[in-house]
N, CA, C and O of each residue as an XYZ file, in Angstrom:
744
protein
N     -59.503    -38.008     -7.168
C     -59.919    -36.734     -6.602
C     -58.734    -36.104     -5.866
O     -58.009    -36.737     -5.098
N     -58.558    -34.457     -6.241
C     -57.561    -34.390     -5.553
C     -58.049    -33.852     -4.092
O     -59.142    -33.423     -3.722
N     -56.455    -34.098     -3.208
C     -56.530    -33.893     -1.658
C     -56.795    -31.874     -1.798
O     -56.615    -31.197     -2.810
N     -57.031    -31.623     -1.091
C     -57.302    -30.092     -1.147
C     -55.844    -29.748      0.240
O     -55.520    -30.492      1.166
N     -55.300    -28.466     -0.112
C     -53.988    -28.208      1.022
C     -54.282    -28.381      2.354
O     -55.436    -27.954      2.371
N     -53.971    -28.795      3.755
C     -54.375    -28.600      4.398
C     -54.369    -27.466      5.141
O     -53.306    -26.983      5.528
N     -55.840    -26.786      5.488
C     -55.763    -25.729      6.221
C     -54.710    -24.821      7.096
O     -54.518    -25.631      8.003
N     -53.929    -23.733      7.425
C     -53.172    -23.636      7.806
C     -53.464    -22.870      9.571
O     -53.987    -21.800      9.881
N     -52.867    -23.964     10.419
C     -53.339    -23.598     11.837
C     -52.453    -22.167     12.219
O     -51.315    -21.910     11.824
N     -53.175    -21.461     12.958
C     -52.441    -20.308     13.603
C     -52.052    -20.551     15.283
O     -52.884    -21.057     16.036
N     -50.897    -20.190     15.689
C     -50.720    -20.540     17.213
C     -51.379    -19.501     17.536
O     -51.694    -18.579     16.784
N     -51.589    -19.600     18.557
C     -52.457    -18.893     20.017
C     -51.222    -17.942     20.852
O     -50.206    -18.388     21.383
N     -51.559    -16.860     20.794
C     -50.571    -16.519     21.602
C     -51.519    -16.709     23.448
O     -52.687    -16.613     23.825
N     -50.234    -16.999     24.089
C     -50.508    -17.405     25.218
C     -50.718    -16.282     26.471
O     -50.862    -16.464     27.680
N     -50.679    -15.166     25.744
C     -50.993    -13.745     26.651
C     -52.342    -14.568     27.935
O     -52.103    -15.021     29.055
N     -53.273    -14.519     27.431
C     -54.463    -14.818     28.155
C     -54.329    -16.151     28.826
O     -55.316    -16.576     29.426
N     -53.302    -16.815     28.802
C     -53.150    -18.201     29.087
C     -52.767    -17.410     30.553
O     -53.605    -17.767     31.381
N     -51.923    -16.588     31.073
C     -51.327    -16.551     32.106
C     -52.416    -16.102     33.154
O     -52.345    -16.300     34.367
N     -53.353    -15.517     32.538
C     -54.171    -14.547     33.593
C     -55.448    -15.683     34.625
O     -56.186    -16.500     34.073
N     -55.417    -15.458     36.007
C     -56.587    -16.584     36.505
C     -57.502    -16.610     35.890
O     -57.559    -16.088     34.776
N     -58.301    -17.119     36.350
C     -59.234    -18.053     35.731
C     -60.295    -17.268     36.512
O     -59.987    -17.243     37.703
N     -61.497    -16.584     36.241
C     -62.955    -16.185     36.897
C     -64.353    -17.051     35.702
O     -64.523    -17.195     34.491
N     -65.049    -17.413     36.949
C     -65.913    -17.906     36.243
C     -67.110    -16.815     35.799
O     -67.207    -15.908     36.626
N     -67.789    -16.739     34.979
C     -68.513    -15.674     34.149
C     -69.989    -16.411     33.142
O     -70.004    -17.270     32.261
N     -70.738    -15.858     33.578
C     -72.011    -16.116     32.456
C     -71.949    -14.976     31.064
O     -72.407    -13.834     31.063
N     -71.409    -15.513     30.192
C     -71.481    -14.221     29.383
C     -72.930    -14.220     28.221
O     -73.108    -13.428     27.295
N     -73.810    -15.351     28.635
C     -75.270    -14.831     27.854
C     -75.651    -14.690     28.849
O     -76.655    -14.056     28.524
N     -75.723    -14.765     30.199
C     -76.794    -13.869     31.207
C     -77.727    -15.147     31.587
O     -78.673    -14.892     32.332
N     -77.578    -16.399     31.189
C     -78.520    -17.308     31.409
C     -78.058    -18.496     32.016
O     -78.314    -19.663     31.719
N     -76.961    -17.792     33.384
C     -77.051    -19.094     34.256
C     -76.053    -20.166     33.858
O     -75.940    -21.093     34.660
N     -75.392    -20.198     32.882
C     -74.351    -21.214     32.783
C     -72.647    -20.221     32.656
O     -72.438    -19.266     31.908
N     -71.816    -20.754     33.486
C     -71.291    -20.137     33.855
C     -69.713    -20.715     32.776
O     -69.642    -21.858     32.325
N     -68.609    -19.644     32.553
C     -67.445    -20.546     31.694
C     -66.523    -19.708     32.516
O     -66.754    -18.632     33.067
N     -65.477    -20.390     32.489
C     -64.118    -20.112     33.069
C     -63.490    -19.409     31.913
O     -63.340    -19.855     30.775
N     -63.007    -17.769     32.567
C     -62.458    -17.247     31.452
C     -61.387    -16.568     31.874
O     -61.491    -16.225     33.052
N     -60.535    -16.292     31.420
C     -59.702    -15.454     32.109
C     -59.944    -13.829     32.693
O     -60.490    -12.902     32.094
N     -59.568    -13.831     33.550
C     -59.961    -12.462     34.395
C     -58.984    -10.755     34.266
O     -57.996    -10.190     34.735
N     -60.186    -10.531     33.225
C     -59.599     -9.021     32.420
C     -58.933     -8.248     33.056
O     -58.124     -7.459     32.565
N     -59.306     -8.436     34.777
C     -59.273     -6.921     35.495
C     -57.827     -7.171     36.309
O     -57.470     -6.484     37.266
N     -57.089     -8.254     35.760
C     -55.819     -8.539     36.855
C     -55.126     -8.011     35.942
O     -55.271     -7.806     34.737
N     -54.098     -7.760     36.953
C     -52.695     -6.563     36.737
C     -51.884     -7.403     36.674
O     -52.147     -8.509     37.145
N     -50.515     -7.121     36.014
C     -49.326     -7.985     36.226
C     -47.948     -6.743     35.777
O     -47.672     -6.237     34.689
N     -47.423     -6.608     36.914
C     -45.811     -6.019     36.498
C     -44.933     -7.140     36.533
O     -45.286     -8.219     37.010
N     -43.445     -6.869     35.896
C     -42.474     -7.608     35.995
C     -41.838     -7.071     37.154
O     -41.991     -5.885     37.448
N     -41.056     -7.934     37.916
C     -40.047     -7.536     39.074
C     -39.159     -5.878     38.714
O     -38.404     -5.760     37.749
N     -39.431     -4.823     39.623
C     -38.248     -4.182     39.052
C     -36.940     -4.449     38.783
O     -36.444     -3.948     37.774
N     -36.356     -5.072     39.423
C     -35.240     -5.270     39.317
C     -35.033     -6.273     38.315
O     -33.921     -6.372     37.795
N     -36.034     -7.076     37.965
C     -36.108     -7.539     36.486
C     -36.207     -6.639     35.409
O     -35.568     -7.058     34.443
N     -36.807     -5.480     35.191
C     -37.022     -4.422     34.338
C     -35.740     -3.492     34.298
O     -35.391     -2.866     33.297
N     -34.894     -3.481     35.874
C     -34.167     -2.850     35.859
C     -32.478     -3.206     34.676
O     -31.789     -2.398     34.054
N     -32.400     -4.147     34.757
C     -31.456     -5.002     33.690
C     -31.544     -4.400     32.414
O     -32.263     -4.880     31.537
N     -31.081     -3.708     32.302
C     -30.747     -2.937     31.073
C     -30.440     -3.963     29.979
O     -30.920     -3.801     28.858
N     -29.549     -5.162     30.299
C     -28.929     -6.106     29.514
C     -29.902     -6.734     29.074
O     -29.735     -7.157     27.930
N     -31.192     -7.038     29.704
C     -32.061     -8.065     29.122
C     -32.911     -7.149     28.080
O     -33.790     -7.558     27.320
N     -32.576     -6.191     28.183
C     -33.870     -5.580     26.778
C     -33.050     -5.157     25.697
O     -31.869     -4.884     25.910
N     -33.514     -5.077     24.627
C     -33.066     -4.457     23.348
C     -34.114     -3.075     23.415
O     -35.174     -2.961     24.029
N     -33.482     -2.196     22.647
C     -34.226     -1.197     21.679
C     -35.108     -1.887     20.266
O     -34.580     -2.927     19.873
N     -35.955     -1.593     19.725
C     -36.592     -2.703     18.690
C     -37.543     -1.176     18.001
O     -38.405     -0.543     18.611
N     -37.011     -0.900     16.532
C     -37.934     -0.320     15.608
C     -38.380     -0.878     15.007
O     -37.704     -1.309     14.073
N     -40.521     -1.472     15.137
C     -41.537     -1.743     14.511
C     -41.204     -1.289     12.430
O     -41.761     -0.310     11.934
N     -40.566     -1.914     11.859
C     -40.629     -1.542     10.260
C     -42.164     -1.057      9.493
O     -43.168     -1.680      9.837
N     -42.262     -0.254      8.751
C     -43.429     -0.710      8.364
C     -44.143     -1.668      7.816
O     -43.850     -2.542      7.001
N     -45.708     -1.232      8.698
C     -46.347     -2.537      7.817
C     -46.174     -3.657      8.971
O     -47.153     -4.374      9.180
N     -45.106     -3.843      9.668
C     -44.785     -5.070     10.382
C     -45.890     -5.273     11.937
O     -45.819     -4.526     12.913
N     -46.796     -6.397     11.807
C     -47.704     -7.091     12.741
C     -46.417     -7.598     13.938
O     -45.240     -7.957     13.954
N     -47.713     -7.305     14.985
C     -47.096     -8.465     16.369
C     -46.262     -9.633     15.927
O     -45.036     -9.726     15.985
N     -46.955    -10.334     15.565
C     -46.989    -11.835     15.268
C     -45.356    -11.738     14.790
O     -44.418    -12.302     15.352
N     -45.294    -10.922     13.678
C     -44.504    -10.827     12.571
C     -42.894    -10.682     13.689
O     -41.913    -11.409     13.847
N     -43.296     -9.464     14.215
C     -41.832     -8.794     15.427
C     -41.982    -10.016     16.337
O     -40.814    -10.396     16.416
N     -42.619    -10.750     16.974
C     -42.299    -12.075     17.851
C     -41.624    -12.616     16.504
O     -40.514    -12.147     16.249
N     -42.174    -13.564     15.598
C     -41.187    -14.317     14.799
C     -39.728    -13.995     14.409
O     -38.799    -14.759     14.146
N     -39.798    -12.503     14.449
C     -38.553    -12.099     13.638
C     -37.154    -12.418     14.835
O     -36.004    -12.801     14.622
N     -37.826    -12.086     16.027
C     -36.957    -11.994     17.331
C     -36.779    -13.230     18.286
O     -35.827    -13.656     18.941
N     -38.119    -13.647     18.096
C     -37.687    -15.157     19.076
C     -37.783    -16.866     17.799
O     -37.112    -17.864     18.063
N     -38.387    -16.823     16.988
C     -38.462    -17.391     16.288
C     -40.243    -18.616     16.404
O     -40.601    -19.753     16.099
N     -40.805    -17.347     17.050
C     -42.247    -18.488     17.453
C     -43.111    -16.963     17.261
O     -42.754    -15.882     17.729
N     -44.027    -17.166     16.645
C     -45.007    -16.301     17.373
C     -45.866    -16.319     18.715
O     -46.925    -15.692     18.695
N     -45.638    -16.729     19.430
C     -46.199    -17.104     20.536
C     -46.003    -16.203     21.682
O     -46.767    -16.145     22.646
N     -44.767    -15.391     21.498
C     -44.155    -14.625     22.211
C     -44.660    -12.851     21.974
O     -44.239    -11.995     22.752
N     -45.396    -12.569     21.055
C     -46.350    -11.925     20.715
C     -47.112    -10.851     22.342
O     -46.941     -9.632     22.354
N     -47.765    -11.452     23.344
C     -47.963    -11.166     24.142
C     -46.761    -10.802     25.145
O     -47.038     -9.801     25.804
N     -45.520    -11.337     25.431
C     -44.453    -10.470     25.922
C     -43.950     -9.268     25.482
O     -43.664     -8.344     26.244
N     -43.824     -9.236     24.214
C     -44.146     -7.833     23.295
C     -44.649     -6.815     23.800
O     -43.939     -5.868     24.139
N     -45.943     -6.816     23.944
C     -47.206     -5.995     23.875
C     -47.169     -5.769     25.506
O     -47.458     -4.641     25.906
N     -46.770     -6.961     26.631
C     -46.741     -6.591     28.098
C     -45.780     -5.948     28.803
O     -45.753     -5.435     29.922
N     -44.700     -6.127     27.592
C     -42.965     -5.317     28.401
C     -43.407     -3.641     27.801
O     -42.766     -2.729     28.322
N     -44.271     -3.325     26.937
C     -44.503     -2.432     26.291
C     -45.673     -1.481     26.571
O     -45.758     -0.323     26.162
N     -46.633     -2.191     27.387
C     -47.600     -1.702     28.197
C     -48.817     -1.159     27.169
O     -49.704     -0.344     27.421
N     -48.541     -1.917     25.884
C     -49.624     -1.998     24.927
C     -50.576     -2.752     25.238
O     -50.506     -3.936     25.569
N     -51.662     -1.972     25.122
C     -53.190     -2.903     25.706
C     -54.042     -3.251     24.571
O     -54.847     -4.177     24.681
N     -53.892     -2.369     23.148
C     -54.625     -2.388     22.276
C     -53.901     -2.127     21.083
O     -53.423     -1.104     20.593
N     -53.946     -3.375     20.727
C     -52.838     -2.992     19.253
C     -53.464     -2.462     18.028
O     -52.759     -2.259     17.040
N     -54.691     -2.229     18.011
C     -55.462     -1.162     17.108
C     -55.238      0.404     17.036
O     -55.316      1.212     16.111
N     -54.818      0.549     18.862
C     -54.473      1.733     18.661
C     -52.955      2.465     19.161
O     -52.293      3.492     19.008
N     -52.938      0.893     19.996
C     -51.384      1.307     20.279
C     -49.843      0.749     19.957
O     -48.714      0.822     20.440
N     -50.659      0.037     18.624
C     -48.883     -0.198     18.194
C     -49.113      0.516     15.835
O     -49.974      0.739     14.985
N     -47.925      0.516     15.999
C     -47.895      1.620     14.834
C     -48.493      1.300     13.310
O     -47.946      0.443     12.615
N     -49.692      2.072     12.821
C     -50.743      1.476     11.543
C     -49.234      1.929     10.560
O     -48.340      2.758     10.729
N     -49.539      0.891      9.489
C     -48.484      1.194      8.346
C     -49.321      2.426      7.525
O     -50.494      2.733      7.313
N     -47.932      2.944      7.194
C     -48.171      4.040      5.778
C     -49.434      3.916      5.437
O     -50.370      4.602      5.847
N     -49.469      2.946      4.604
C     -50.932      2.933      3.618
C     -51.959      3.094      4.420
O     -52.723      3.929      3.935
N     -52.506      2.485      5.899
C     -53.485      2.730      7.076
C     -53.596      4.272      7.132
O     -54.629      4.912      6.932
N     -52.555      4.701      7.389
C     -52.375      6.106      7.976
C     -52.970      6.824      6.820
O     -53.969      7.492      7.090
N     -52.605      6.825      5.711
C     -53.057      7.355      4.220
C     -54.694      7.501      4.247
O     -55.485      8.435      4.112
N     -54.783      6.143      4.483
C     -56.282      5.963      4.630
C     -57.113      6.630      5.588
O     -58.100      7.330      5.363
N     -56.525      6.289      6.816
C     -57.026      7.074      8.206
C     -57.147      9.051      7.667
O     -58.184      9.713      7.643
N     -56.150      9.394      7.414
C     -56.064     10.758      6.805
C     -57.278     11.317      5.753
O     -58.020     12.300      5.744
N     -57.075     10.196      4.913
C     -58.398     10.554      4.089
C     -59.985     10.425      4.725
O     -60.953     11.179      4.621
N     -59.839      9.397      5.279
C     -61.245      9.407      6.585
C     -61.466     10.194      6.954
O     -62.589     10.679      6.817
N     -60.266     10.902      7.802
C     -60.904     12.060      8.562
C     -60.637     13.307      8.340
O     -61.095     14.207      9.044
N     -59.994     13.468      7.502
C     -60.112     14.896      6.742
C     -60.032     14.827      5.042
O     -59.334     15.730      4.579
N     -60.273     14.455      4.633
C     -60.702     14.640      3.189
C     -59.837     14.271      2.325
O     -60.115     13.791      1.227
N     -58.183     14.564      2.973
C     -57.156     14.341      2.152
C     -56.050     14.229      2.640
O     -55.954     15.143      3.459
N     -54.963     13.531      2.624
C     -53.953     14.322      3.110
C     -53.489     15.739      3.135
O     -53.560     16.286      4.235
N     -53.155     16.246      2.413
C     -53.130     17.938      1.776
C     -54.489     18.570      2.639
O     -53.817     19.349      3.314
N     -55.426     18.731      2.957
C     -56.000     19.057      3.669
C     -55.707     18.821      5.427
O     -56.003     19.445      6.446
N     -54.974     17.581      5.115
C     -54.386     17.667      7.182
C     -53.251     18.402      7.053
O     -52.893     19.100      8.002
N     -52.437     18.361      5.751
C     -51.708     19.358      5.848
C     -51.772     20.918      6.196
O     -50.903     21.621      6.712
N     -52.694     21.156      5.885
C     -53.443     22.634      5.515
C     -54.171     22.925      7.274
O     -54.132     24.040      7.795
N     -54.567     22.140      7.715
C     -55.147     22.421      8.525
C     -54.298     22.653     10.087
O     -53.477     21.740     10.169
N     -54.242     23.353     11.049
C     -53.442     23.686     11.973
C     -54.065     22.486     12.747
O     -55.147     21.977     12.455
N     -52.946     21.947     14.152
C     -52.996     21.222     14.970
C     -52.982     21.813     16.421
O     -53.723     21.703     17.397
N     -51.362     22.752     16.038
C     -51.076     23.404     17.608
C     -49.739     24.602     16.819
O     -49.299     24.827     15.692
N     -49.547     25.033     18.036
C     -48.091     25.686     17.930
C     -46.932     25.418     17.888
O     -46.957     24.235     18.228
N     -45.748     25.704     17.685
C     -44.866     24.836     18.935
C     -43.475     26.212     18.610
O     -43.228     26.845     17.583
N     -42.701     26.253     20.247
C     -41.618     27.116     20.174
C     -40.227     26.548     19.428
O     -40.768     25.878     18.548
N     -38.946     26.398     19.229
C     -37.689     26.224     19.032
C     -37.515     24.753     19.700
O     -36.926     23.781     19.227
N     -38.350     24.900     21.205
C     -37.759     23.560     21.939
C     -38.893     22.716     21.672
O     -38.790     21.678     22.327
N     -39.834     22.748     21.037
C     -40.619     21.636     20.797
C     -41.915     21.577     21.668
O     -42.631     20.578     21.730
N     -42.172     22.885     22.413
C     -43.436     22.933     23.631
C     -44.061     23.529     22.995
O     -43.841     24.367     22.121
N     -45.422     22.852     23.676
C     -46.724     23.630     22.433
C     -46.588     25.279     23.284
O     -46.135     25.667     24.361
N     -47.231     25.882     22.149
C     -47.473     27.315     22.198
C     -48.804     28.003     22.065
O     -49.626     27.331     21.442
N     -49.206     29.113     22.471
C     -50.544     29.472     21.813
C     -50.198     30.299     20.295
O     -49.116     30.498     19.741
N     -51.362     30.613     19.965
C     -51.134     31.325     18.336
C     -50.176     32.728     18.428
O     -49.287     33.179     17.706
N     -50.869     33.222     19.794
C     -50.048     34.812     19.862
C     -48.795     34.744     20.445
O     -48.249     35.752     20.892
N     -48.098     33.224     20.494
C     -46.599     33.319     21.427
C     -46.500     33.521     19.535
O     -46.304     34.563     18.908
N     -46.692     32.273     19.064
C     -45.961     31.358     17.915
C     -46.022     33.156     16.750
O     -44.961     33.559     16.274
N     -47.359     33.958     16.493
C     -47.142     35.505     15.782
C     -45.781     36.212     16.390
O     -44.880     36.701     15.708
N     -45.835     36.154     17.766
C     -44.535     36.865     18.487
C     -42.843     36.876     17.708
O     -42.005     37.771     17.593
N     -42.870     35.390     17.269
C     -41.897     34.676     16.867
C     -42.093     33.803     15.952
O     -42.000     32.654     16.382
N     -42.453     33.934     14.270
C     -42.596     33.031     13.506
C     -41.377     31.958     12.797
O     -41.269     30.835     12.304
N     -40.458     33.348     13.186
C     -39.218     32.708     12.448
C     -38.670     31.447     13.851
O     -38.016     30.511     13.390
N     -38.794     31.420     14.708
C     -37.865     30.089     15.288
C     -39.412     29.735     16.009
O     -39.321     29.140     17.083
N     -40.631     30.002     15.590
C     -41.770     28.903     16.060
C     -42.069     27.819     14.771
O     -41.461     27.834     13.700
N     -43.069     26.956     15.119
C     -43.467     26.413     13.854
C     -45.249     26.315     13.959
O     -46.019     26.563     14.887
N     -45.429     25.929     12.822
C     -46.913     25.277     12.704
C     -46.657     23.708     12.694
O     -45.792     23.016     12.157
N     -47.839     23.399     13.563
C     -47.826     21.653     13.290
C     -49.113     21.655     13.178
O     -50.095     22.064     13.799
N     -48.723     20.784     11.704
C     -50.339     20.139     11.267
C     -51.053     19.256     11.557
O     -50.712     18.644     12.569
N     -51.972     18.915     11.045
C     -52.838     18.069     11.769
C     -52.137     16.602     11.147
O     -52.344     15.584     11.807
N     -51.449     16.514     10.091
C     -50.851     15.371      9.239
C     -49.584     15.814      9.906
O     -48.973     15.284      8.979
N     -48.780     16.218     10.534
C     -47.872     15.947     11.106
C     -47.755     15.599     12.328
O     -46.763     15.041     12.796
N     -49.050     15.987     13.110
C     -49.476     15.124     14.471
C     -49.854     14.047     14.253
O     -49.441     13.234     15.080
N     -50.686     13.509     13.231
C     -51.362     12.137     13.345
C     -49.620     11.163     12.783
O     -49.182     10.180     13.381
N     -49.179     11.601     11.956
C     -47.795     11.029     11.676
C     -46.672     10.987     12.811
O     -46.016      9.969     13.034
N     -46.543     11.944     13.368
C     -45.676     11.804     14.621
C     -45.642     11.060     15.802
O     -44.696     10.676     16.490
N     -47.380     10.869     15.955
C     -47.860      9.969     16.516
C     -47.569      8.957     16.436
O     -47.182      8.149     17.281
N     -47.749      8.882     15.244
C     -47.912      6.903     14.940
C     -46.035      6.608     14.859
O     -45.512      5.533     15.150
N     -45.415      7.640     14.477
C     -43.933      7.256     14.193
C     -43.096      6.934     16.212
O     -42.095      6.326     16.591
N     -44.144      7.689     16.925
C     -43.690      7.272     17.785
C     -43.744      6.312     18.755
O     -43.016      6.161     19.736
N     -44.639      5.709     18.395
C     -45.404      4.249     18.544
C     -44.264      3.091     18.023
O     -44.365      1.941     18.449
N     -43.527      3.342     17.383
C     -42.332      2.291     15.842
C     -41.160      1.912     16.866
O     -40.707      0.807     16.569
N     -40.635      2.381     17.786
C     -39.962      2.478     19.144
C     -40.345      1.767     20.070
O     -41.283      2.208     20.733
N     -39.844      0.613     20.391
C     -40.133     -0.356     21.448
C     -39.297     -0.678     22.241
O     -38.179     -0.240     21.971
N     -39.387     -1.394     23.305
C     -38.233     -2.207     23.900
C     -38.568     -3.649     23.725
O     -39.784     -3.811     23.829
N     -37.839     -4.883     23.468
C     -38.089     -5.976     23.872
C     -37.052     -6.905     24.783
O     -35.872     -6.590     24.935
N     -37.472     -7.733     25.192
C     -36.603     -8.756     25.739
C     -35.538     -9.599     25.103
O     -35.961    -10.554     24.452
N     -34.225     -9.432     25.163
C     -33.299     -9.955     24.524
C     -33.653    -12.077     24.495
O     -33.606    -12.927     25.385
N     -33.867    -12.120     23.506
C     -33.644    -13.802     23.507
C     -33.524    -14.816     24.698
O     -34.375    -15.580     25.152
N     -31.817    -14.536     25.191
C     -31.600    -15.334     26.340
C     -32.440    -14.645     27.373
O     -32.395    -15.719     27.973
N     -33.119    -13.929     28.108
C     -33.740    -13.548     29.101
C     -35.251    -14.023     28.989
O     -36.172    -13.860     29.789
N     -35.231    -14.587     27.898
C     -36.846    -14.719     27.956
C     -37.344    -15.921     28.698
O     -38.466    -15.727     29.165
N     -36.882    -17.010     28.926
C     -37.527    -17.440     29.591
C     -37.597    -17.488     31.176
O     -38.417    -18.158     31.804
N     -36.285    -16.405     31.914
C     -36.727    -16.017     33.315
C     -37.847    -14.970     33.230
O     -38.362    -14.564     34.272
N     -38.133    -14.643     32.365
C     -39.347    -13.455     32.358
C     -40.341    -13.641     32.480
O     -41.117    -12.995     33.183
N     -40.727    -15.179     31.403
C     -41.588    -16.051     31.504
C     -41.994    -16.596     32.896
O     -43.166    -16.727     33.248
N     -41.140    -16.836     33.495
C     -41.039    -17.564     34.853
C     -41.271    -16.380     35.951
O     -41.745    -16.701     37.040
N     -41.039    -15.405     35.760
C     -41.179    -14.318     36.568
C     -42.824    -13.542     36.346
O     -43.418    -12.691     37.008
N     -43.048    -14.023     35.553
C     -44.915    -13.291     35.029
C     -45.962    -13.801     35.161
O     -47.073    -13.273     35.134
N     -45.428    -15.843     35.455
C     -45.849    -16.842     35.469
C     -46.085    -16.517     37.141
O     -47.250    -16.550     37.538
N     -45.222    -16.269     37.919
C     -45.278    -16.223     39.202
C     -46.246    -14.878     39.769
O     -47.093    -14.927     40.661
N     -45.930    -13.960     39.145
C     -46.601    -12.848     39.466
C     -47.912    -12.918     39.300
O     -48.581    -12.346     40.160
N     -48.677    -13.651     38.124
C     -49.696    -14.119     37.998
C     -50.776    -14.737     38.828
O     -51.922    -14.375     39.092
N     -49.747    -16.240     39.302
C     -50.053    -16.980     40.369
C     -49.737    -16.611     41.594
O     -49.722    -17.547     42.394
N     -49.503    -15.662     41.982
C     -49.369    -14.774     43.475
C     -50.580    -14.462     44.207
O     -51.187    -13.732     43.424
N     -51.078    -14.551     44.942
C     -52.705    -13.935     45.547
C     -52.212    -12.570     45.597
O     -51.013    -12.298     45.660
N     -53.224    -11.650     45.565
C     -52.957    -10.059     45.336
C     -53.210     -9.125     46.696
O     -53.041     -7.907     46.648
């Protein structure tokens, strides 16, 4: 008989590992579990943030997951949650960047087509890039523009692709510095 592959384990990123501990009934019936406590805050030291040297600039490729940008940069996924906390991403559904094909999709969801978000107005905007109303942008067509509704939902997300992360060697005083901030009484 053959052995079947063995299952393939996923690490845990340790985001939630750092946060205290509150105890919580989450069926409502009296037994209580230790979970980590949603509502705590954590900054890094400024003057840790201030170090220009310890961060990189980092463009999200498309298509490319958390998991994926921790592996590529530290060589663990585990590091996944430093990512997302130097970055002040809370929700990576909506705040780190859907690939092409998502966006395609998202477009067709909510307006029918792409070519239809095309078609459809968003806002104004002058020469310098500040929104406008309709009767500045008639005033001045030639140096205003139209922005569409597919060039807002795209601009959006392209500006989401722009990160900072923590250079390699700095990561584990950061660790040690988030670790502490954590365990600090507030």
């Amino acid at each position: 008989m053959a052995k079947s592959p063995p299952k393939p384990t996923t690490p845990t990123s340790q985001y939630f590992a750092q946060f205290p501990k509150v105890q919580f009934d989450m069926l409502k019936n009296g037994k209580f579990k230790n979970v980590p406590d949603l509502t705590s805050t954590a900054k890094f030291r400024s003057d840790a943030l201030d170090l220009v040297r310890q961060y990189q600039p980092y463009r999200i490729p498309d298509g490319e997951r958390p998991d994926i940008t921790s592996h590529k940069l530290y060589d663990d996924v585990r590091f996944v949650w430093v990512i997302l906390f130097v970055n002040n991403i809370q929700n990576i559904y909506t705040d780190w960047p859907k690939s092409d094909t998502i966006m395609n999709e998202r477009l067709f969801r909510k307006y029918g087509s792409p070519a239809i978000a095309q078609a459809t107005i968003h806002h104004y905007e002058d020469n310098r890039g500040n929104e406008i109303d309709r009767f500045q942008y008639i005033k001045d067509t030639e140096n205003n523009r139209i922005v569409s509704m597919f060039d807002y939902e795209i601009n959006q997300n392209e500006a989401k692709r722009d990160i900072t992360v923590p250079q390699p060697a700095y990561l584990p005083q950061l660790l040690i510095d988030l670790q502490t901030v954590f365990n600090s009484p507030v």
